[in-house]
DRENDO-1510 file (C-alpha; in Angstrom, 1 decimal, always signed):
<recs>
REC; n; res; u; v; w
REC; 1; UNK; -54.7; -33.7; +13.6 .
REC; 2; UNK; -52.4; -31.2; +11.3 .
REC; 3; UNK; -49.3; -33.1; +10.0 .
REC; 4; UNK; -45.8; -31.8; +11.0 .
REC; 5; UNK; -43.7; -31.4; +8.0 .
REC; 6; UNK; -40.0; -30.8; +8.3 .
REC; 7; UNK; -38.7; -27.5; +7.1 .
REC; 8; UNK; -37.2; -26.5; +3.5 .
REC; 9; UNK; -33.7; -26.2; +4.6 .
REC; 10; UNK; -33.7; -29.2; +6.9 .
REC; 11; UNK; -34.7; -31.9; +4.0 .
REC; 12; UNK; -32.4; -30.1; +1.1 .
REC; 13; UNK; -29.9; -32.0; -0.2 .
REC; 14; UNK; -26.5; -30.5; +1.2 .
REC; 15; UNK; -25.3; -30.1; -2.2 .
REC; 16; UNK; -28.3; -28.5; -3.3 .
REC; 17; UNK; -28.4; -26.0; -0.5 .
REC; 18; UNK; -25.2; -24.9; -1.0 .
REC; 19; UNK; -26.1; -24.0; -4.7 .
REC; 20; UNK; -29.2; -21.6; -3.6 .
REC; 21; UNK; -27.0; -20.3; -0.5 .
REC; 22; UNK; -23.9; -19.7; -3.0 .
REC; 23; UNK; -26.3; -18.4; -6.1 .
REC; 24; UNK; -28.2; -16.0; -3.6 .
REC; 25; UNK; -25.2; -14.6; -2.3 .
REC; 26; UNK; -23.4; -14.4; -5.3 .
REC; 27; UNK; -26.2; -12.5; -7.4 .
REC; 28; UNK; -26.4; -10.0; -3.9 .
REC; 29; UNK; -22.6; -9.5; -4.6 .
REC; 30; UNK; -23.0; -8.9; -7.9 .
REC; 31; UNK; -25.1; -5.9; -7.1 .
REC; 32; UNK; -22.9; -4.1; -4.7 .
REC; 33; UNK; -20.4; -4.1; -7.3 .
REC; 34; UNK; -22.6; -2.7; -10.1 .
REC; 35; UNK; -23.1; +0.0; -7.9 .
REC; 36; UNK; -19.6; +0.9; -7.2 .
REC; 37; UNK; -19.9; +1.7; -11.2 .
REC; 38; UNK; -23.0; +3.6; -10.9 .
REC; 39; UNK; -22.1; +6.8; -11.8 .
REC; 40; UNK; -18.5; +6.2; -13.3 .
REC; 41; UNK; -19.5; +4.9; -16.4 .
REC; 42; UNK; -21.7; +8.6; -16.9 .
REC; 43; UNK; -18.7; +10.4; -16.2 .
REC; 44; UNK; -18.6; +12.2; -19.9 .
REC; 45; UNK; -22.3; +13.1; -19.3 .
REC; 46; UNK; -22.1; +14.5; -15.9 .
REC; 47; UNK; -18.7; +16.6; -16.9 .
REC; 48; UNK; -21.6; +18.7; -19.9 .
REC; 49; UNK; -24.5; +18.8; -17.5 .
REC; 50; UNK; -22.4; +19.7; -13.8 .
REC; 51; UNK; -19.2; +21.4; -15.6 .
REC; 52; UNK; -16.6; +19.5; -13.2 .
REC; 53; UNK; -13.4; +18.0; -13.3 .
REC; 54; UNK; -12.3; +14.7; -13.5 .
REC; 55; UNK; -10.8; +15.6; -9.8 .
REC; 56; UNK; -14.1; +16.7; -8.4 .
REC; 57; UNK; -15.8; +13.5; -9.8 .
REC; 58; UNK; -12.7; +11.3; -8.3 .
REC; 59; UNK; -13.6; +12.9; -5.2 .
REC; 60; UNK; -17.1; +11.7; -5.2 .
REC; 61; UNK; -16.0; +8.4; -6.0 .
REC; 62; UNK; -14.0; +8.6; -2.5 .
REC; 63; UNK; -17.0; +9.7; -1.0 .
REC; 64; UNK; -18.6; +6.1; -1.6 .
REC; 65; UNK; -15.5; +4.3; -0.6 .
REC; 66; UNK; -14.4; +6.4; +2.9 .
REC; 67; UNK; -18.7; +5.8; +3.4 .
REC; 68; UNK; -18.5; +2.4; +2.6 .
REC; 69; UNK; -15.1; +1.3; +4.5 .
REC; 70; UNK; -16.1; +3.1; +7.5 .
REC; 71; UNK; -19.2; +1.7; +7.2 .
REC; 72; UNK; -17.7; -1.7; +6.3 .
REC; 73; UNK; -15.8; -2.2; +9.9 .
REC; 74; UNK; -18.8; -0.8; +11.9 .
REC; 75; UNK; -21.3; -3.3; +10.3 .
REC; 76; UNK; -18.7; -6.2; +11.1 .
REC; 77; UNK; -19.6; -5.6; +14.5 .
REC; 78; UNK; -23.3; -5.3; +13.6 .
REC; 79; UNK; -23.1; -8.8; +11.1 .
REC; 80; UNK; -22.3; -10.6; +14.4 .
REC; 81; UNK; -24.5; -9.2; +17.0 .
REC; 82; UNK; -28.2; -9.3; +14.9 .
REC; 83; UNK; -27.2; -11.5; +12.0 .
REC; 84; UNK; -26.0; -11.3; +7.9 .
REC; 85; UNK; -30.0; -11.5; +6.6 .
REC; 86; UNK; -31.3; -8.3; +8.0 .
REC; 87; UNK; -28.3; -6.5; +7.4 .
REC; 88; UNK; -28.1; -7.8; +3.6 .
REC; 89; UNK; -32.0; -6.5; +2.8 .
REC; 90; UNK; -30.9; -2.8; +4.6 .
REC; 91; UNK; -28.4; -2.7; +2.4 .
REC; 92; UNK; -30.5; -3.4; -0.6 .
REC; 93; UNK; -32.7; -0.8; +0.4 .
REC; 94; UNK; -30.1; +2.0; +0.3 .
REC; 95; UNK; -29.0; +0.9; -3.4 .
REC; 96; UNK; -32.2; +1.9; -4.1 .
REC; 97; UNK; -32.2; +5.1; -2.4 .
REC; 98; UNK; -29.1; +5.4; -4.5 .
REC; 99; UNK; -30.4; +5.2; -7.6 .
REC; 100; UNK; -33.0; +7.4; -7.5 .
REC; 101; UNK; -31.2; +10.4; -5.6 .
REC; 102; UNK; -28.9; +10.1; -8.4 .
REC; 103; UNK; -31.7; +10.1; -11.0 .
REC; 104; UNK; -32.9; +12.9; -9.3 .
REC; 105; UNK; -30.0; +14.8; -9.3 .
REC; 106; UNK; -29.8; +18.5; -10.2 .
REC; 107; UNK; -26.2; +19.7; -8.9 .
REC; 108; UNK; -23.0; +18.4; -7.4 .
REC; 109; UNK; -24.1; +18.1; -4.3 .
REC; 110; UNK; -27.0; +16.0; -5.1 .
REC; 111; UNK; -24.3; +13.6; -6.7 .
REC; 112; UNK; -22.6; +13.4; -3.7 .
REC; 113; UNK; -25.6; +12.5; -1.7 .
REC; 114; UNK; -26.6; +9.8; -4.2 .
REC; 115; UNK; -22.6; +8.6; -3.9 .
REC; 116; UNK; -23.0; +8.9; -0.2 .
REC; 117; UNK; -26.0; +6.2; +0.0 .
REC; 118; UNK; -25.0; +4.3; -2.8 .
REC; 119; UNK; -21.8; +3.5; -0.1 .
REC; 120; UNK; -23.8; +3.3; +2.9 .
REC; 121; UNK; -25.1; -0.1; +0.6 .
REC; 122; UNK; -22.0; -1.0; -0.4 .
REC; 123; UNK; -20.7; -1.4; +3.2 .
REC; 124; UNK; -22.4; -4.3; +5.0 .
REC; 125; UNK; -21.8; -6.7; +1.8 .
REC; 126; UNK; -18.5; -8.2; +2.7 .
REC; 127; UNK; -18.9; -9.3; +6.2 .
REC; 128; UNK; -22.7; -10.4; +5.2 .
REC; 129; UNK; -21.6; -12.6; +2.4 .
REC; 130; UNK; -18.5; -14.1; +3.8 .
REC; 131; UNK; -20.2; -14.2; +7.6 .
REC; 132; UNK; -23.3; -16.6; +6.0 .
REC; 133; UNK; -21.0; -18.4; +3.3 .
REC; 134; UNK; -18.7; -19.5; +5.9 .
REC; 135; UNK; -21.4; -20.6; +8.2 .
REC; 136; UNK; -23.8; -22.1; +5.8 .
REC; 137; UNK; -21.9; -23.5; +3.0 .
REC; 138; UNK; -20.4; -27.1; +3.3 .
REC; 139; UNK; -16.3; -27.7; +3.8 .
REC; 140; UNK; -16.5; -29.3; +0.6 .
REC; 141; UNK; -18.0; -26.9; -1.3 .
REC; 142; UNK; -16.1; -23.8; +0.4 .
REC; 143; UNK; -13.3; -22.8; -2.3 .
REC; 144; UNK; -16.0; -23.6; -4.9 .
REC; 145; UNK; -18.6; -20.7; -2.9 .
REC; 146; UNK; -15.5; -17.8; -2.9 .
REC; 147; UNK; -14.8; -18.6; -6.4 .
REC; 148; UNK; -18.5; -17.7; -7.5 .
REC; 149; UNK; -18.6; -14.9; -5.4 .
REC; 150; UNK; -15.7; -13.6; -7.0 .
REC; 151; UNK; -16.8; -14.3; -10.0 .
REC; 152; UNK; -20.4; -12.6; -9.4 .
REC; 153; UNK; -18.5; -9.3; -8.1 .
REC; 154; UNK; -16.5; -9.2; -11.6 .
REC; 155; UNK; -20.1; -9.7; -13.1 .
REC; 156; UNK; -21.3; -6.8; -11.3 .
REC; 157; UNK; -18.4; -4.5; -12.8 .
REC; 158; UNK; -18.5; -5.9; -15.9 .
REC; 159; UNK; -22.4; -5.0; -16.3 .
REC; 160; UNK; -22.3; -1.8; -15.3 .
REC; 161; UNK; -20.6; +0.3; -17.9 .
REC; 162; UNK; -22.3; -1.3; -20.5 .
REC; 163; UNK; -25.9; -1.3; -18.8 .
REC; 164; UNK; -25.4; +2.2; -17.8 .
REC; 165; UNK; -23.7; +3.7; -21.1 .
REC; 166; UNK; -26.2; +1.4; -23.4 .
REC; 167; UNK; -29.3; +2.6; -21.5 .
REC; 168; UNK; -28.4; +6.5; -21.9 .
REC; 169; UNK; -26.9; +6.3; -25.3 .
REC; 170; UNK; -30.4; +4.3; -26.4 .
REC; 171; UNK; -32.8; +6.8; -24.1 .
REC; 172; UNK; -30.4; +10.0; -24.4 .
REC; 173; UNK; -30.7; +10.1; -20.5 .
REC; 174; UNK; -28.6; +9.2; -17.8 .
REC; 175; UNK; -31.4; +9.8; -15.9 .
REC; 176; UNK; -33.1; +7.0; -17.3 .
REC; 177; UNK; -30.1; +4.7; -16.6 .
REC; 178; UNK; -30.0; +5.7; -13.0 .
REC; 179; UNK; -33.9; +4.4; -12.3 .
REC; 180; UNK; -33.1; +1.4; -14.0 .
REC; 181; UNK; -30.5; +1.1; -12.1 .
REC; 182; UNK; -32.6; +1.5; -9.0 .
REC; 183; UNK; -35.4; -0.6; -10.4 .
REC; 184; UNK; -32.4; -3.5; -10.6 .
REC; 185; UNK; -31.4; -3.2; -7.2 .
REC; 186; UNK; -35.3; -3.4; -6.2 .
REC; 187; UNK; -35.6; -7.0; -8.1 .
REC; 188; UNK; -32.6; -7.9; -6.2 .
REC; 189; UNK; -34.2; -7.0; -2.8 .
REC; 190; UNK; -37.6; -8.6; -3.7 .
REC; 191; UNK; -35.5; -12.0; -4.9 .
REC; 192; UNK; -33.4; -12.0; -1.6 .
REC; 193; UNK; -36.9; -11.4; +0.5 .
REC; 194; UNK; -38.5; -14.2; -0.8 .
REC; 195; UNK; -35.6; -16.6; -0.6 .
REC; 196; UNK; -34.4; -15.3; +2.7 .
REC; 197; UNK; -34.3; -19.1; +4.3 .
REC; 198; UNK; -32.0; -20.1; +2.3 .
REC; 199; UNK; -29.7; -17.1; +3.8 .
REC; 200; UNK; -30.3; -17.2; +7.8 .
REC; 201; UNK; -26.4; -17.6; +8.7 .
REC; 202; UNK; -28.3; -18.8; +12.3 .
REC; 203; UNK; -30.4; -21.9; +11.2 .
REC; 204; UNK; -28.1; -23.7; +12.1 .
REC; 205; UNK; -27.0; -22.3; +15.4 .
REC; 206; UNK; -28.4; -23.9; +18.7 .
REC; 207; UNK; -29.1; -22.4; +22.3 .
REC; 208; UNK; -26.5; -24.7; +23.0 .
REC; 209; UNK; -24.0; -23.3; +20.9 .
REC; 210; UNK; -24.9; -19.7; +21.9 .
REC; 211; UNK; -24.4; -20.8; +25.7 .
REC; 212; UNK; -20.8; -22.1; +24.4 .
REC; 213; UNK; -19.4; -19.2; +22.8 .
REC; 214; UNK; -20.7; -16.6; +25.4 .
REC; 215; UNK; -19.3; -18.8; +27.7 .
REC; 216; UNK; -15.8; -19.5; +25.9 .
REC; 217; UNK; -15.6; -15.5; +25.9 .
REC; 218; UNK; -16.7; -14.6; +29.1 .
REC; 219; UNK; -13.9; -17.4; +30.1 .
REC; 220; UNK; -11.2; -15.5; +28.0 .
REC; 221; UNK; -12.2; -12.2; +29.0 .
REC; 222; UNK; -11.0; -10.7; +25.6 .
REC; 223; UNK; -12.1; -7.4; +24.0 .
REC; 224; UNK; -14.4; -7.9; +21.0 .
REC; 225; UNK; -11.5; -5.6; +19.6 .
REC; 226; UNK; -8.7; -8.3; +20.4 .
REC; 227; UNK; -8.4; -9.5; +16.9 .
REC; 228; UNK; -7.1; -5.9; +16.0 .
REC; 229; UNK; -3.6; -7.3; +17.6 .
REC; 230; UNK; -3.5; -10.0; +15.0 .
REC; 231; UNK; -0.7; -9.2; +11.9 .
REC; 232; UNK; -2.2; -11.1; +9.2 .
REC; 233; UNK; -5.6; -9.0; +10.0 .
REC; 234; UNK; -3.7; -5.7; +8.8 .
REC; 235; UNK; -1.4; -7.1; +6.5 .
REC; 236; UNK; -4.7; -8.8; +4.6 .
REC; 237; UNK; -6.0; -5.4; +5.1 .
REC; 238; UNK; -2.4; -3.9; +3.1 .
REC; 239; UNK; -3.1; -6.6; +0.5 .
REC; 240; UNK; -6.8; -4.7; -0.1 .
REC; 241; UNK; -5.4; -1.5; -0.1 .
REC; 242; UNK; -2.4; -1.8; -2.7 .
REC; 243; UNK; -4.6; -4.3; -4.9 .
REC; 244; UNK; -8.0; -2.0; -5.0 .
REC; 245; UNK; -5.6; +1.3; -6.1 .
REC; 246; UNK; -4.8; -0.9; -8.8 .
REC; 247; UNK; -8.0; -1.7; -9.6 .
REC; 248; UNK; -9.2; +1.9; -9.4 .
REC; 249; UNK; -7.3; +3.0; -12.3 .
REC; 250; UNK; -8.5; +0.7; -14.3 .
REC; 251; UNK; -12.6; +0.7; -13.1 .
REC; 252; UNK; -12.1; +4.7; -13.4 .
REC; 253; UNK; -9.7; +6.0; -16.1 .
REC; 254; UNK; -8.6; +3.1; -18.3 .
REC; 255; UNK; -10.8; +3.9; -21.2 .
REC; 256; UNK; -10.1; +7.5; -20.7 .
REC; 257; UNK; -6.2; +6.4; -21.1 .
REC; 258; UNK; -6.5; +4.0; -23.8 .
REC; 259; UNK; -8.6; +7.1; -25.7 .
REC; 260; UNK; -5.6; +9.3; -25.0 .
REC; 261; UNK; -2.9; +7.5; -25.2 .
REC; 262; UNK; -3.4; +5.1; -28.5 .
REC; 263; UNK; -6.3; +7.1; -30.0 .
REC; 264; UNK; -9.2; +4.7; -29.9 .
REC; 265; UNK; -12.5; +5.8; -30.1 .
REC; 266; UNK; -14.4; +5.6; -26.7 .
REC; 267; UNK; -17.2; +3.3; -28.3 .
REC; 268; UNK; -14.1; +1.0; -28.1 .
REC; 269; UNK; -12.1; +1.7; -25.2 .
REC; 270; UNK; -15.1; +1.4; -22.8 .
REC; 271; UNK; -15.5; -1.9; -23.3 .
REC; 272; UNK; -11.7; -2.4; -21.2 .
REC; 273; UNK; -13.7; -2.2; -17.9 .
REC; 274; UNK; -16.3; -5.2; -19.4 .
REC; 275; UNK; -13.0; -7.3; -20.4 .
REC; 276; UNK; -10.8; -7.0; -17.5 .
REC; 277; UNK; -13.8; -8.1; -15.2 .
REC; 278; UNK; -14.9; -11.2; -17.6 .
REC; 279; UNK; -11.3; -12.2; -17.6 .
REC; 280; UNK; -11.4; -12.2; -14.0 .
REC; 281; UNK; -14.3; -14.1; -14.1 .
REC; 282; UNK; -12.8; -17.2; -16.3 .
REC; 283; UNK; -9.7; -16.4; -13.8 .
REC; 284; UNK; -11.3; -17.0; -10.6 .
REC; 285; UNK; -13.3; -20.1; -12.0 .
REC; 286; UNK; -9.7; -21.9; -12.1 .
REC; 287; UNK; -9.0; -20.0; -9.1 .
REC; 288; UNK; -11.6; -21.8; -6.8 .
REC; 289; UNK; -10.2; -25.2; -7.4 .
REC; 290; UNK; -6.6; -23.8; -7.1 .
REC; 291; UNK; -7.5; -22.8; -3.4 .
REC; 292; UNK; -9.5; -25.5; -2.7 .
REC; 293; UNK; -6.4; -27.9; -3.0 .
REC; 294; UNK; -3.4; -25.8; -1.8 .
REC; 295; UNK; -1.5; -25.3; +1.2 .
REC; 296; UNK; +0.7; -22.8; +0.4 .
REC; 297; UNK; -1.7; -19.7; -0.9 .
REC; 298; UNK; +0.7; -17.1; -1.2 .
REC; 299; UNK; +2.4; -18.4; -3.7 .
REC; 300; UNK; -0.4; -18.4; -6.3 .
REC; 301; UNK; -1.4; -14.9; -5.2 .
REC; 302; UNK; +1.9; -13.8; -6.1 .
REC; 303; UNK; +2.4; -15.6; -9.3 .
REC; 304; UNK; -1.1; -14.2; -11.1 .
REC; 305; UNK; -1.1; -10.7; -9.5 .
REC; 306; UNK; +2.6; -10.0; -11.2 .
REC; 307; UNK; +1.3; -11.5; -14.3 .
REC; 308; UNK; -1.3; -8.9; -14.0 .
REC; 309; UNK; +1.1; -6.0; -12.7 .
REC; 310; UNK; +3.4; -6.7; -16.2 .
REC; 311; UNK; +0.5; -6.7; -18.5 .
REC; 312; UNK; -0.5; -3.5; -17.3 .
REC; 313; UNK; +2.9; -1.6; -17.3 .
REC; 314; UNK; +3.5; -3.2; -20.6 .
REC; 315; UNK; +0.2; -0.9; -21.8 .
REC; 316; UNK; +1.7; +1.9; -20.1 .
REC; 317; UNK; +5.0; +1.7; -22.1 .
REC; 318; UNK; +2.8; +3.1; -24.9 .
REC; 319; UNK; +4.5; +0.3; -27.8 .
REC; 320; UNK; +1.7; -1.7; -28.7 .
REC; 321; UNK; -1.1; -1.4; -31.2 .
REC; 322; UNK; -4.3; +0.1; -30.0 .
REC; 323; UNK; -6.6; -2.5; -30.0 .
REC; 324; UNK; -3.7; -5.0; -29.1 .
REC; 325; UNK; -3.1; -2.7; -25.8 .
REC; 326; UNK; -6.9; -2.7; -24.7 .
REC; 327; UNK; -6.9; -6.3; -25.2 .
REC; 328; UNK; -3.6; -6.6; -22.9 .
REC; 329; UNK; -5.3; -4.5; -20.0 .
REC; 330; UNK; -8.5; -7.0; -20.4 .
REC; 331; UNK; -6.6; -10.0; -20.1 .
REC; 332; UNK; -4.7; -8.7; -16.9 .
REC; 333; UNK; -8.2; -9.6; -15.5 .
REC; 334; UNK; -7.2; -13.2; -15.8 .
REC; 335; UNK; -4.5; -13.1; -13.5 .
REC; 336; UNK; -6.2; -10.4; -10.9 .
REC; 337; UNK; -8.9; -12.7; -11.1 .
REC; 338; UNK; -7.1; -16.3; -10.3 .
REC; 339; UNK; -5.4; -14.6; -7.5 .
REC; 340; UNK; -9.2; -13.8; -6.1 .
REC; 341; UNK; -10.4; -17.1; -4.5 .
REC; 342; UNK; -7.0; -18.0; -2.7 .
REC; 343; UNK; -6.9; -14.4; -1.1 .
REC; 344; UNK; -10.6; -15.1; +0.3 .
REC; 345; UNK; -9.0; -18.3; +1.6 .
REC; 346; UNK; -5.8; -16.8; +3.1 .
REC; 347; UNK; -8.0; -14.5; +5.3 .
REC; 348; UNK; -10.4; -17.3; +6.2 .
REC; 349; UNK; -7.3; -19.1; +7.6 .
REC; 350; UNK; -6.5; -16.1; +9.0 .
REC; 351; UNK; -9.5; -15.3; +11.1 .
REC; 352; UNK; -9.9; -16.4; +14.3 .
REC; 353; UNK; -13.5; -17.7; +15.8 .
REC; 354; UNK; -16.1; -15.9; +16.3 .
REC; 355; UNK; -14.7; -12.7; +14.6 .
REC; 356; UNK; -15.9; -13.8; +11.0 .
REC; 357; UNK; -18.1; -10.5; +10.5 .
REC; 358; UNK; -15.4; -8.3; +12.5 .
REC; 359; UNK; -12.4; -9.3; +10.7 .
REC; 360; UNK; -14.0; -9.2; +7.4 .
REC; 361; UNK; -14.9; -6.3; +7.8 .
REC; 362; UNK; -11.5; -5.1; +9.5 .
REC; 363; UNK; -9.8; -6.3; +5.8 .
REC; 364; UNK; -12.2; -5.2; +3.0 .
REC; 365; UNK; -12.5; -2.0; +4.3 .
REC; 366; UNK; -8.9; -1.8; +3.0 .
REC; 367; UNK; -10.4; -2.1; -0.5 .
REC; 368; UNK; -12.6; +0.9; +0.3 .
REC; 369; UNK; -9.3; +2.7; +1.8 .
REC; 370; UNK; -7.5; +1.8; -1.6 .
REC; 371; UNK; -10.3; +2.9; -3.8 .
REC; 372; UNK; -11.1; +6.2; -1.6 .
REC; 373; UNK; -7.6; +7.2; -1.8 .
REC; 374; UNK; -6.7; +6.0; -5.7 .
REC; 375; UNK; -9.7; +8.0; -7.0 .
REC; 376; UNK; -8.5; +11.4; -6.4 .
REC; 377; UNK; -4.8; +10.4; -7.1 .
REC; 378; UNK; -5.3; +9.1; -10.0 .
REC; 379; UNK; -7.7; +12.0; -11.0 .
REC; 380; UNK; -4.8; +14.4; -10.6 .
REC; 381; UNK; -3.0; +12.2; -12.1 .
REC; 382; UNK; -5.4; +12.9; -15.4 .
REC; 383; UNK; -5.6; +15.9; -15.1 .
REC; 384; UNK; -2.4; +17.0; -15.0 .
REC; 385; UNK; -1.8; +14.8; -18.5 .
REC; 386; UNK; +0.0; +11.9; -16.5 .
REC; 387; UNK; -1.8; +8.8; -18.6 .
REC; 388; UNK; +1.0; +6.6; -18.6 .
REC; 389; UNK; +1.6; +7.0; -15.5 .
REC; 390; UNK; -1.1; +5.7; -14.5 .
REC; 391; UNK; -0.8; +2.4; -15.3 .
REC; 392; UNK; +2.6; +2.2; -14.4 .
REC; 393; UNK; +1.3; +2.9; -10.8 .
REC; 394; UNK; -1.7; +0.3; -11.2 .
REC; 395; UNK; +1.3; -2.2; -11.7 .
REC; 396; UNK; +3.7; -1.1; -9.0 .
REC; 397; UNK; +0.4; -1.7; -6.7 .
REC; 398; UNK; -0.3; -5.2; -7.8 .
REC; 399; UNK; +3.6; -6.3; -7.0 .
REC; 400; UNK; +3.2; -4.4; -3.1 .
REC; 401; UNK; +0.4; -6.1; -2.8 .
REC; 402; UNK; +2.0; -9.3; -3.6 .
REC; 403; UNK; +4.7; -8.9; -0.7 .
REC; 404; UNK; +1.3; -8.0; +1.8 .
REC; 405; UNK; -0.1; -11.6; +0.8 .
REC; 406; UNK; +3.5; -13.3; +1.2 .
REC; 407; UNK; +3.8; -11.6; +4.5 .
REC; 408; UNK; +0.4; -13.4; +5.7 .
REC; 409; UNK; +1.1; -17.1; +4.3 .
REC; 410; UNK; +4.7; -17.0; +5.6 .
REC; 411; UNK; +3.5; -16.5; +8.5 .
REC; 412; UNK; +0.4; -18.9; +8.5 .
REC; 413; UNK; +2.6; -21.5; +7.3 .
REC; 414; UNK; +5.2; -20.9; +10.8 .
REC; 415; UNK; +2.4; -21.0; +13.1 .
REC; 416; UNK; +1.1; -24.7; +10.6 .
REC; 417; UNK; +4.4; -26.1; +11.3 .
REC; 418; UNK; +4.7; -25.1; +14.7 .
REC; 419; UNK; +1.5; -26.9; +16.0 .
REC; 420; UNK; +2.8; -30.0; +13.5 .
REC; 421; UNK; +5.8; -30.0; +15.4 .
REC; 422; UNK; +4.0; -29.6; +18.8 .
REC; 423; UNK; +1.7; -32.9; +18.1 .
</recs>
């Protein structure tokens, strides 16, 4: 007679699989955001080889980002109805797509079409990672998981200029780059295949609790849309938007600026992208145990994201040293990046039941809004000659997306002290 044995994720240790969940997820992350730097970071190359502007390139970084937003709120919907896993290895897939349409590339067009899958990717990965964190990973452990994938997504940014630019200065291609960077999302796929138990967001649910929650709804008669009444959905979804066009000008033009303006070499000034995002990282390590242990969230959003918005319009008054200015604009990360885990936890207070994937999605497409609409802006912006300027609109961003986050908390904190008051 065979012996039963019990399954992998049954006899894990809780603590130990949270870590796999967490590190699978996180490493996932990680690769959507190196992909929302594919082709940035090859910017001076494609300029020689396509002869277009730095407004026609911002325009096919909006391409990924109205793609990926749209995208984003659509696979919400999709997240709940078949589940995070399958929708997390599709995704994969199209990075790889991606990477080789861009490889393959011979015109603008083709550029667009590799931008265009490379956001079809991108879409599905917020509501996937948040849909199977928040349903795998342990109370405990929860500020911890947001902080790591933070942390990873910054990772992902951070790599991707210097993968990118080191494998086409080394090889002379930028081809090159682009299959390696297809060949990384491939290991990523293959990695996420194999340890796909480990991300089933339904192990854990039970007939039982599927007869429950079909029946709470068919009880409450609400739309699957009813969330979209909710303020703090679209004031979550403001906080995207105003934070990401900040973020933009830095992912897409702050090297370019601090060439310009202060007249470093570009050897030097790339690596501004690679610092902000590693100061976020050492930011949002702190950050996890910040919003694992406080009530009122807002309030550290706002105090790091208008450190960040002075740092930046202190580089855009022009009166620092050079390499004393790029170092400013890295450490800026630090603040963006402490803000990051208590902003995942705001909207988790903020979502109602059931509508994880939905309102996920619903928010962080406005970081696709913000960088779909920045790009172009801000490539006008450039090149028109308006370099300062640039950062001084990066930082008025950051402080109007501090008064989004206030809006939410204020009013999570009312509805806390009302139901105190009702008990």
């Amino acid at each position: 007679m065979r012996r039963m044995t019990a399954s992998p994720i049954a006899t894990a240790a809780p603590e130990r699989r949270d870590a796999r969940t967490i590190g699978l997820v996180g490493l996932a992350h990680g690769s959507s955001h190196f992909f929302h730097l594919l082709l940035p970071p090859l910017f001076p190359w494609l300029i020689a080889d396509f002869n277009t502007s730095y407004s026609q390139l911002g325009a096919m970084v909006s391409l990924f980002f109205v793609v990926s937003g749209v995208g984003q709120m659509l696979s919400g919907f999709l997240v709940d109805k078949v589940g995070a896993q399958r929708v997390l290895l599709a995704a994969l897939s199209s990075f790889v797509v991606a990477g080789l349409m861009a490889a393959a590339a011979q015109n603008y067009t083709m550029l667009l079409a590799a931008s265009f899958f490379a956001g079809l990717g991108n879409a599905p990965f917020h509501p996937v990672d948040f849909t199977i964190l928040n349903k795998r990973v342990t109370a405990n452990n929860i500020g911890h998981a947001f902080s790591v994938h933070g942390i990873s997504g910054n990772i992902g940014w951070a790599m991707a200029p210097v993968f990118m630019m080191g494998i086409t200065t080394w090889t002379g291609s930028w081809r090159i780059a682009c299959v390696c960077g297809a060949l990384f999302a491939a290991s990523v796929l293959v990695t996420m295949w194999c340890n796909r138990r480990w991300l089933d967001d339904r192990a854990f649910d039970t007939a039982a609790g599927h007869a429950k929650a079909h029946a709470a709804a068919a009880a409450s008669g609400e739309s699957p849309f009813a969330y979209l009444k909710l303020p703090a959905v679209w004031m979550c979804f403001a906080f995207f938007f105003f934070s990401t066009v900040a973020l933009s000008a830095i992912q897409n033009f702050a090297s370019t600026i601090l060439h310009l303006m202060y007249d470093l070499p570009l050897t030097q000034t790339a690596l501004v992208v690679t610092g902000f995002m590693l100061c976020g990282a050492v930011g949002m390590v702190g950050g996890g145990f910040l919003a694992q242990r406080t009530q009122r969230l807002e309030k550290i959003i706002a105090t790091f994201l208008l450190l960040a918005a002075a740092c930046l319009a202190l580089v855009a008054t022009g009166w620092l040293p050079g390499t004393l200015a790029l170092v400013v604009a890295s450490v800026a990360g630090f603040g963006h990046g402490l803000a990051g885990p208590s902003r995942d936890m705001l909207i988790k207070r903020a979502t109602p039941a059931g509508a994880t994937g939905r309102v996920y999605g619903t928010v962080y497409s406005g970081l696709d809004t913000g960088f779909a609409v920045a790009a172009p802006m801000f490539g006008w912006m450039m090149d028109h000659q308006l370099h300062s300027q640039v950062f001084f609109g990066a930082s008025l961003a950051l402080a109007v997306s501090v008064l989004a986050a206030s809006a939410v908390g204020v009013q999570l904190h009312h509805k806390r002290m009302a139901a105190q008051a009702a008990a």
